[in-house]
Every structure is written in C-alpha cells, then in structure tokens.
Biopython code that builds the backbone (N, CA, C, O; Angstrom):
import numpy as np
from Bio.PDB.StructureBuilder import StructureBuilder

atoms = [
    (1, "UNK", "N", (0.850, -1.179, 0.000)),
    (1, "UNK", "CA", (0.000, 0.000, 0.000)),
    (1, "UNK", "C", (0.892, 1.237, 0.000)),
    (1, "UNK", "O", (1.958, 1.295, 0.613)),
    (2, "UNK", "N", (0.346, 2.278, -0.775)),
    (2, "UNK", "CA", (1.253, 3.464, -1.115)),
    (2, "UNK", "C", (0.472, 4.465, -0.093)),
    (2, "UNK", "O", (-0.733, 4.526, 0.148)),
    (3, "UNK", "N", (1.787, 5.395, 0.542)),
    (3, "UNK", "CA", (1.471, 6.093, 1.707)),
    (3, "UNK", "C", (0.116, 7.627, 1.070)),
    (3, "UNK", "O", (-0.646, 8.371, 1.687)),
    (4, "UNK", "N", (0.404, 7.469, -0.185)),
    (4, "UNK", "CA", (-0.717, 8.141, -0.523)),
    (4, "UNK", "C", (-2.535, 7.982, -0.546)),
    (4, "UNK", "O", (-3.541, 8.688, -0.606)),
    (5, "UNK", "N", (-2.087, 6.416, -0.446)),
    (5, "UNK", "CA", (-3.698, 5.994, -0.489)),
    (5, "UNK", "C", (-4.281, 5.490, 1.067)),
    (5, "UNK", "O", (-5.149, 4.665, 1.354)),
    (6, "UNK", "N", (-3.463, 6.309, 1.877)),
    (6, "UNK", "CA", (-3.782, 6.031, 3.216)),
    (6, "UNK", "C", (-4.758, 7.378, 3.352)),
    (6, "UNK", "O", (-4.750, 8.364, 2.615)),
    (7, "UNK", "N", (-5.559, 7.136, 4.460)),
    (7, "UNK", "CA", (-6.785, 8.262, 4.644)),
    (7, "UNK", "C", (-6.451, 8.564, 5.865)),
    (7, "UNK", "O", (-6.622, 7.745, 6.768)),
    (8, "UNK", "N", (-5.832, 9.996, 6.129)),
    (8, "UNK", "CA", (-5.336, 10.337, 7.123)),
    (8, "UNK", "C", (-6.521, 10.450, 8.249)),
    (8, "UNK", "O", (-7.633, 10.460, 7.722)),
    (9, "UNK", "N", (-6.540, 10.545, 9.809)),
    (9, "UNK", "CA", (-7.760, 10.909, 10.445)),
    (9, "UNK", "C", (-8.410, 12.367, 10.678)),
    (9, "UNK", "O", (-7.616, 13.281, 10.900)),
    (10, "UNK", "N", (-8.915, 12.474, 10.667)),
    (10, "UNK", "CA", (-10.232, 13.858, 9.944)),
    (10, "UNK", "C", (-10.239, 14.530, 11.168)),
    (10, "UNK", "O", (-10.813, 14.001, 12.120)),
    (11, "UNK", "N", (-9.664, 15.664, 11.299)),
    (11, "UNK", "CA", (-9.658, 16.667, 12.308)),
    (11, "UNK", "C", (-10.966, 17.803, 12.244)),
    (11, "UNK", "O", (-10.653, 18.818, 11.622)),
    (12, "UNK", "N", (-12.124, 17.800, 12.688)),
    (12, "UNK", "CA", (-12.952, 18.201, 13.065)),
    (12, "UNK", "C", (-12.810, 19.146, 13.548)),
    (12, "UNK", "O", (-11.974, 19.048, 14.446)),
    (13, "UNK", "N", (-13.509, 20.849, 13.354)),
    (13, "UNK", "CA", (-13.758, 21.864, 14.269)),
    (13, "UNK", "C", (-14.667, 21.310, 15.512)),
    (13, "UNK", "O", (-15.395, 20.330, 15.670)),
    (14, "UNK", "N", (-14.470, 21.854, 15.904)),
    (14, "UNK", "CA", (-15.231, 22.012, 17.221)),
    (14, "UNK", "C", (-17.465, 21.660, 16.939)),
    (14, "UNK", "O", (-18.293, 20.971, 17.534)),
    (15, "UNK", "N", (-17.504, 22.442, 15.947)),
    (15, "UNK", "CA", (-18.999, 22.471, 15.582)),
    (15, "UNK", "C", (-19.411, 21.197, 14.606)),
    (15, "UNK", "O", (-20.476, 20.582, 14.657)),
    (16, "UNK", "N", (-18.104, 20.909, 13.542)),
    (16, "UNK", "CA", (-17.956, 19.391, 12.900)),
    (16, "UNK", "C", (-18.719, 18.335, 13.798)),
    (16, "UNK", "O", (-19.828, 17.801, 13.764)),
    (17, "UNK", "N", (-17.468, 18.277, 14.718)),
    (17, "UNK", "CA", (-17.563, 17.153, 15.857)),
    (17, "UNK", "C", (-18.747, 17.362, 16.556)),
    (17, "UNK", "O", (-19.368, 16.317, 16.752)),
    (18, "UNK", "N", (-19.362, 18.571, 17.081)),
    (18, "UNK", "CA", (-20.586, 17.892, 17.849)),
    (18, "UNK", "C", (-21.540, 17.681, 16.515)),
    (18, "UNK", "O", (-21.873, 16.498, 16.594)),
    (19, "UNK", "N", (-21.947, 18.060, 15.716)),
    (19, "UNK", "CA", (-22.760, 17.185, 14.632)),
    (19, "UNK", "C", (-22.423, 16.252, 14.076)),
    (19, "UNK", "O", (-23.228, 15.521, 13.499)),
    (20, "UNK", "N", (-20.656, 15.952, 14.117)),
    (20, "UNK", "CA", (-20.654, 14.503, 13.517)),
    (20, "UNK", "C", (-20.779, 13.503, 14.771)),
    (20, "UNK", "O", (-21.133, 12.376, 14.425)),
    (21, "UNK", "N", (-20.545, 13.681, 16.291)),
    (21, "UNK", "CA", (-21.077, 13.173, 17.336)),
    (21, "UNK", "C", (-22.838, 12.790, 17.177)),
    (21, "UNK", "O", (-23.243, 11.631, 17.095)),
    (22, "UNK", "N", (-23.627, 13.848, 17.157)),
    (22, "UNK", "CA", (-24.742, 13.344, 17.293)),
    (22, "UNK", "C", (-25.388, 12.475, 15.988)),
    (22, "UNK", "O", (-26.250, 11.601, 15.894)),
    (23, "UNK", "N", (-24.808, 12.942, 15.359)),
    (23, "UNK", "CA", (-25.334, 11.856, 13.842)),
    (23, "UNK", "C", (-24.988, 10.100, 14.495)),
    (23, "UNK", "O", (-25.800, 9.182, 14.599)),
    (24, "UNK", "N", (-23.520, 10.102, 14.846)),
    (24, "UNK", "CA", (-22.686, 8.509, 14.543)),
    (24, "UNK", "C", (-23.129, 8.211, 15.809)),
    (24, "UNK", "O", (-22.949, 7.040, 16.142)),
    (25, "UNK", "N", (-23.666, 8.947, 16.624)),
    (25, "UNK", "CA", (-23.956, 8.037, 17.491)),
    (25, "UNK", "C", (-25.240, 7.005, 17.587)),
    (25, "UNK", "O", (-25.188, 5.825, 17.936)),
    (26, "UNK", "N", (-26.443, 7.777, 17.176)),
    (26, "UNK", "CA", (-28.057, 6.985, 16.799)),
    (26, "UNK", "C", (-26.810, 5.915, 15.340)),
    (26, "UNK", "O", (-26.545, 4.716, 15.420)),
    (27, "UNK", "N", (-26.397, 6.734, 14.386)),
    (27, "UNK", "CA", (-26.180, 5.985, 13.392)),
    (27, "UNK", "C", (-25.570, 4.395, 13.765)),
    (27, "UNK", "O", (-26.018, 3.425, 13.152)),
    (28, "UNK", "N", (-24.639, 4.255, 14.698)),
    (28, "UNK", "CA", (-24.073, 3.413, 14.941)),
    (28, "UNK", "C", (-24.494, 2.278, 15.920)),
    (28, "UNK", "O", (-23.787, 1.303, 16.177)),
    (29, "UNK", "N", (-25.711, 2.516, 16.427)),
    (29, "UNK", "CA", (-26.662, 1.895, 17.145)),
    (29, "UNK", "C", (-27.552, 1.065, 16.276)),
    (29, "UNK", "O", (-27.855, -0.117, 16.441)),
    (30, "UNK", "N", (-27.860, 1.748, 15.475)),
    (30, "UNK", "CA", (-28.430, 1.363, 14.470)),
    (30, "UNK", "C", (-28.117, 0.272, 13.822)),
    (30, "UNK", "O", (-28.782, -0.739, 13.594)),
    (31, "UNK", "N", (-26.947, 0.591, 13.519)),
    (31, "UNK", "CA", (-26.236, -0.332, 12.389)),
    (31, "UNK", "C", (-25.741, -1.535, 13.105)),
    (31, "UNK", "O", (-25.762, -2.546, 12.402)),
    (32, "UNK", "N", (-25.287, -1.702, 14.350)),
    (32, "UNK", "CA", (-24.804, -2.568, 14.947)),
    (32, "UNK", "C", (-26.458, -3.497, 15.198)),
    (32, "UNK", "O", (-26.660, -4.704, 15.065)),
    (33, "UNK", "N", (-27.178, -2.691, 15.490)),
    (33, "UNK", "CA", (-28.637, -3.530, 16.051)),
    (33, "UNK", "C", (-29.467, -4.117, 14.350)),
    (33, "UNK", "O", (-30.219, -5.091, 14.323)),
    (34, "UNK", "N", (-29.211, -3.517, 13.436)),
    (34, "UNK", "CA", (-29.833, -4.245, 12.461)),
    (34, "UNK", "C", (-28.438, -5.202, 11.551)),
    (34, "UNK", "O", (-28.702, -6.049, 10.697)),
    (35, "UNK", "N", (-26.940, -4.821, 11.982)),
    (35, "UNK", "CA", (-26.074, -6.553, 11.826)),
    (35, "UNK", "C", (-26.266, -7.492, 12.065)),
    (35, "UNK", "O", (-26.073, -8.572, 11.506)),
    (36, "UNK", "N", (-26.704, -7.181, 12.998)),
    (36, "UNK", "CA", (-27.091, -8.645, 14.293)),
    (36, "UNK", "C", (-28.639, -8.819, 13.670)),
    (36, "UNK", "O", (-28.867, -10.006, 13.902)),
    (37, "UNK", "N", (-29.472, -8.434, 13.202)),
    (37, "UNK", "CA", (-30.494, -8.698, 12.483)),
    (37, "UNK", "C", (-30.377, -9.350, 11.521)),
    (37, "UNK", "O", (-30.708, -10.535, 11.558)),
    (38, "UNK", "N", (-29.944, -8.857, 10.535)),
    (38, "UNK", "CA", (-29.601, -9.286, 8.844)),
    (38, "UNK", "C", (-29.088, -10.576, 9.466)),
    (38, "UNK", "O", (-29.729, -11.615, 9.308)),
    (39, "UNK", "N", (-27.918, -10.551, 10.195)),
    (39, "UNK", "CA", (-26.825, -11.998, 10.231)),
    (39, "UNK", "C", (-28.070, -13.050, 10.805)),
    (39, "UNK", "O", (-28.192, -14.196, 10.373)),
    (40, "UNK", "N", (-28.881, -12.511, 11.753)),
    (40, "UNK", "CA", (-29.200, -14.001, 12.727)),
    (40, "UNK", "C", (-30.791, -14.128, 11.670)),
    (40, "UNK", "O", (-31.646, -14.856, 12.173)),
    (41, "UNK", "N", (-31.027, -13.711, 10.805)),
    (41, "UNK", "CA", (-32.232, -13.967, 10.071)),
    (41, "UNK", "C", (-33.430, -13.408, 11.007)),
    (41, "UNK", "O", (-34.525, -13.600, 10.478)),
    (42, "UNK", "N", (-33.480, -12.924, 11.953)),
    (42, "UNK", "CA", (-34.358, -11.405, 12.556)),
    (42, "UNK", "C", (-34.957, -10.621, 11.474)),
    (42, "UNK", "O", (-36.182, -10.504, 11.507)),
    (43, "UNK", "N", (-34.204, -9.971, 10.364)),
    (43, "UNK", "CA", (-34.361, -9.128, 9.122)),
    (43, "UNK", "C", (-34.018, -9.133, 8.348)),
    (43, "UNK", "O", (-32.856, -8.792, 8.121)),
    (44, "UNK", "N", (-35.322, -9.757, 6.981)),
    (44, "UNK", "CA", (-35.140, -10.154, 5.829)),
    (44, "UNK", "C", (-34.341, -9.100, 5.193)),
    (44, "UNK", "O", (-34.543, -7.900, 5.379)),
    (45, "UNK", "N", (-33.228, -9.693, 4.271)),
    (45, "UNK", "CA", (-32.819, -8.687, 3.225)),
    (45, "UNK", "C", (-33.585, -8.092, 1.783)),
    (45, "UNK", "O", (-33.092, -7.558, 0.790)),
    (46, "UNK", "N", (-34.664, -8.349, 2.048)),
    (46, "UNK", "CA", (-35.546, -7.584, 1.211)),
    (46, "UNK", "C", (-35.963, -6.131, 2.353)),
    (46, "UNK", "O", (-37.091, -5.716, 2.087)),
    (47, "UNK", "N", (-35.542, -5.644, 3.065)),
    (47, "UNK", "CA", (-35.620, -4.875, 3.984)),
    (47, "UNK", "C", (-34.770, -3.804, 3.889)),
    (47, "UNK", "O", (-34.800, -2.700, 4.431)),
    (48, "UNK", "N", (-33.820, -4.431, 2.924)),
    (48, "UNK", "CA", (-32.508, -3.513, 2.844)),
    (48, "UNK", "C", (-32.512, -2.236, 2.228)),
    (48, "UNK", "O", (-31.471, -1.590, 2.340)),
    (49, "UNK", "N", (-33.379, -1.770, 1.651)),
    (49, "UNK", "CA", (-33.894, -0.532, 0.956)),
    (49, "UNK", "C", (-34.616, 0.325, 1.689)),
    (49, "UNK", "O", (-34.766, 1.488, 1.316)),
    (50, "UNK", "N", (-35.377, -0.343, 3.300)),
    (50, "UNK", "CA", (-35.558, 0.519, 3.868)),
    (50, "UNK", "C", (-34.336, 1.168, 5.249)),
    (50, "UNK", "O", (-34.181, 2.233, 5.846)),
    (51, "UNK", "N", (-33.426, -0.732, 5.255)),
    (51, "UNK", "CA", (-32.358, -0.093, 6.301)),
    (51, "UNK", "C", (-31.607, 1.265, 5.485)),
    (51, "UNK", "O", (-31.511, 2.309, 6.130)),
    (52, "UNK", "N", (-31.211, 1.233, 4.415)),
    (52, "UNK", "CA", (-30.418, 2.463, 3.806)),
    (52, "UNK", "C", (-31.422, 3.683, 3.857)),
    (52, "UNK", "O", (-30.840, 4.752, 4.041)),
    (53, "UNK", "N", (-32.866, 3.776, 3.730)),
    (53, "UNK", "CA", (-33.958, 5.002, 3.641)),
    (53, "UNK", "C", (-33.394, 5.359, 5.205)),
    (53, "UNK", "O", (-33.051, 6.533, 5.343)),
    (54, "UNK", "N", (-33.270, 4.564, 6.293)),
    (54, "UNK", "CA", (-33.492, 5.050, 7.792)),
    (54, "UNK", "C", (-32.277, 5.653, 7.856)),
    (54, "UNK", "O", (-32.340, 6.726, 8.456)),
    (55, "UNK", "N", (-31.204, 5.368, 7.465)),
    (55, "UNK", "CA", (-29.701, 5.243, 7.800)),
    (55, "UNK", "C", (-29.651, 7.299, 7.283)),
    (55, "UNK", "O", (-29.158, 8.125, 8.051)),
    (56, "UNK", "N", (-30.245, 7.677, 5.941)),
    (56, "UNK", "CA", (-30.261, 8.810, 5.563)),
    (56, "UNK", "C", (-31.374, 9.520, 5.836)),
    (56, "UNK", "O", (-31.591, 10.623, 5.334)),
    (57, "UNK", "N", (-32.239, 8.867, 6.743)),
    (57, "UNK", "CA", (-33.193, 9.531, 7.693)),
    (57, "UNK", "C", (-32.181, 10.416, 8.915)),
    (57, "UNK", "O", (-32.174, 11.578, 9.322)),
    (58, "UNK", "N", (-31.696, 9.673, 9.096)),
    (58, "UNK", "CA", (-30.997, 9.694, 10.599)),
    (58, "UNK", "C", (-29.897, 10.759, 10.556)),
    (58, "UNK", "O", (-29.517, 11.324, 11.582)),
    (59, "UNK", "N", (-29.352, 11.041, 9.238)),
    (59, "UNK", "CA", (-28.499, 12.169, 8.851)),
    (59, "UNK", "C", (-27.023, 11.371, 8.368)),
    (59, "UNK", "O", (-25.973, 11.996, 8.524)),
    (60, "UNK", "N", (-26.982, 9.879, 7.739)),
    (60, "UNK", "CA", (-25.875, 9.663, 7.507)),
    (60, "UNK", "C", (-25.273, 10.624, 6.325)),
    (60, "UNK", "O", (-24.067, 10.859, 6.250)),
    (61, "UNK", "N", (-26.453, 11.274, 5.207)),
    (61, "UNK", "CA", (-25.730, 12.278, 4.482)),
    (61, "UNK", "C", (-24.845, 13.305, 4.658)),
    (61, "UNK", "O", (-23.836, 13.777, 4.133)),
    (62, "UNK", "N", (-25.704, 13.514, 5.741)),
    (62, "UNK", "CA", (-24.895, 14.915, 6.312)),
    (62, "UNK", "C", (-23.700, 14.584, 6.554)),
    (62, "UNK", "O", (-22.829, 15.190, 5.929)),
    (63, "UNK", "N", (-23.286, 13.512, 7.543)),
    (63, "UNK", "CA", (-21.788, 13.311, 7.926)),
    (63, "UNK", "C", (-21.161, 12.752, 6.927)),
    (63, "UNK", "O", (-20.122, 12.405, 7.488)),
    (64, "UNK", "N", (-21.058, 12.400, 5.768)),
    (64, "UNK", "CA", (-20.592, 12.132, 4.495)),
    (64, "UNK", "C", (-20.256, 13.673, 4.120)),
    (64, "UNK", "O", (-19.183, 13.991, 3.608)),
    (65, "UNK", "N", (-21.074, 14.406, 4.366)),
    (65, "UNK", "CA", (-21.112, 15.826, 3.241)),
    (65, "UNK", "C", (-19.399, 16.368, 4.303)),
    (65, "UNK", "O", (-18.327, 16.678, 3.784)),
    (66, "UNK", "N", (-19.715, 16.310, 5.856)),
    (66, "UNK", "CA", (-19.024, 16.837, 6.785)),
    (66, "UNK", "C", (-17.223, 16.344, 6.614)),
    (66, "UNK", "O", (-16.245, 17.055, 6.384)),
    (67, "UNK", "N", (-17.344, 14.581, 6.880)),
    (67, "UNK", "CA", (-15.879, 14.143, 6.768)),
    (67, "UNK", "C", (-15.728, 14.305, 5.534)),
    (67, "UNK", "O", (-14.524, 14.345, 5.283)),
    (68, "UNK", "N", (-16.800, 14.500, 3.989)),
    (68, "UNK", "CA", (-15.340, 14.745, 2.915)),
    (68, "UNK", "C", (-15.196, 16.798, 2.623)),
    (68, "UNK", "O", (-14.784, 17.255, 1.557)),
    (69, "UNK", "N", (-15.573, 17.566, 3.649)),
    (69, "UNK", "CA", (-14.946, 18.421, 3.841)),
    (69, "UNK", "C", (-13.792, 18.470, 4.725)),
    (69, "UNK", "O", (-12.818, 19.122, 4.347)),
    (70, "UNK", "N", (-13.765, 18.004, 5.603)),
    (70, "UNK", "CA", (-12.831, 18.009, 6.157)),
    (70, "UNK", "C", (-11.972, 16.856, 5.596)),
    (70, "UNK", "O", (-11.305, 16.417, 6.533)),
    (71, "UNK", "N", (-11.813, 16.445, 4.899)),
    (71, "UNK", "CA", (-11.025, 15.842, 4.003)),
    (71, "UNK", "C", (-10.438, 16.872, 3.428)),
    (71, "UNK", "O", (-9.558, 17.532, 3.981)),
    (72, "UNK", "N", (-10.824, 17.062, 2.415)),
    (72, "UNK", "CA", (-10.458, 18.179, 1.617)),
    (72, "UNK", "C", (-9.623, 19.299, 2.022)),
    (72, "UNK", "O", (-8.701, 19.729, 1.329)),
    (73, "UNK", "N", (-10.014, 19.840, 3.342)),
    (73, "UNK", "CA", (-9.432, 20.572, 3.992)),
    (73, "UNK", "C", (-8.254, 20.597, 4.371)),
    (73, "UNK", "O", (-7.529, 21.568, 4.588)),
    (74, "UNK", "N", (-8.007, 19.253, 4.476)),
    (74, "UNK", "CA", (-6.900, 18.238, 5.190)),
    (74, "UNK", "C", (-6.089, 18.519, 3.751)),
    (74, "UNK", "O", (-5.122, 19.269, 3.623)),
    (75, "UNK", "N", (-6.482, 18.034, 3.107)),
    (75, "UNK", "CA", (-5.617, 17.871, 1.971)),
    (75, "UNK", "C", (-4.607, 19.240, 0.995)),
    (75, "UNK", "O", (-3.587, 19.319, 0.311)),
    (76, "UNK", "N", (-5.928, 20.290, 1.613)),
    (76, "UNK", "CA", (-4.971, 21.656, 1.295)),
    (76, "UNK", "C", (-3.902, 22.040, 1.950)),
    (76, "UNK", "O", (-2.958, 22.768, 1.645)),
    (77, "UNK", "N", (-4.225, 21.355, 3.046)),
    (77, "UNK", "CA", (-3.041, 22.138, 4.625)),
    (77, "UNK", "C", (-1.724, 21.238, 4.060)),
    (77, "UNK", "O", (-0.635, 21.706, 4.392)),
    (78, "UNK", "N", (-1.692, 20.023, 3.260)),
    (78, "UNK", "CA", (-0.155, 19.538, 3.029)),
    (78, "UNK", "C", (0.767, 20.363, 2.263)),
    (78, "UNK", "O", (1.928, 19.994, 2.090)),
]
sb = StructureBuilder()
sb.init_structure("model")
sb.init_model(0)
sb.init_chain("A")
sb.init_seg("    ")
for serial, (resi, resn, name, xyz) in enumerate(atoms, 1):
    if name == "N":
        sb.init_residue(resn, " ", resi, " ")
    sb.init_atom(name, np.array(xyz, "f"), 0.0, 1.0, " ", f" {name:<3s}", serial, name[0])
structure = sb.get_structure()
C-alpha cells in the first residue's frame, strides 16, 4: 500500500464534531442492532432498501457531506 492511499484521520472543528457526534452516534446503534439482524435472520434482506432510507433519515448524508470536507481541507493544509 502506497502512503498516498492512506486516509489520514479527519480533524474536526469544534462544531464538525458535535454534529458529527450526534449523527454517529443513533447511526451506529443502528447499524450494529440491524447486523445482528440481517446476520441471525431477525431481518429479511428484502428490507434492505428501507435499512439504507433510515440510515439517511438519521443524517448519515450529512456526515458524508461533513468528513469529505474536512477531508479536503486536510488535503490543502499539506
């Protein structure tokens, strides 16, 4: 692996982080509680169109929109 295609870790303002806090946190509850669904046959994967509708209910867009700014950001400061 080339040290370029490493994804450095995403330094957050202050206002980043508490919205990318409150997003990943429901988000990650989520996702861990419907793994354990999908895997143990709990929730059919014909379901899966609504787990992704909830997931961007919940604001996973937003924190997509957030870490690839601060990506970017990152990437000017080298």
């Amino acid at each position: 692996m080339k040290d370029e295609d490493i994804i450095p870790g995403l330094n957050y303002t202050l206002d980043e982080n508490d919205k990318v806090s409150a997003i990943m946190t429901d988000v990650q509850t989520y996702v861990d509680e419907m793994t354990a669904a999908f895997i143990t046959g709990k929730q059919d994967f014909g379901k899966w169109d609504d787990y992704k509708k909830t997931l961007d209910k919940m604001g996973l867009q937003s924190y997509l929109e957030i870490a690839q700014g601060t990506y970017e950001r990152t990437q000017k400061q080298k």
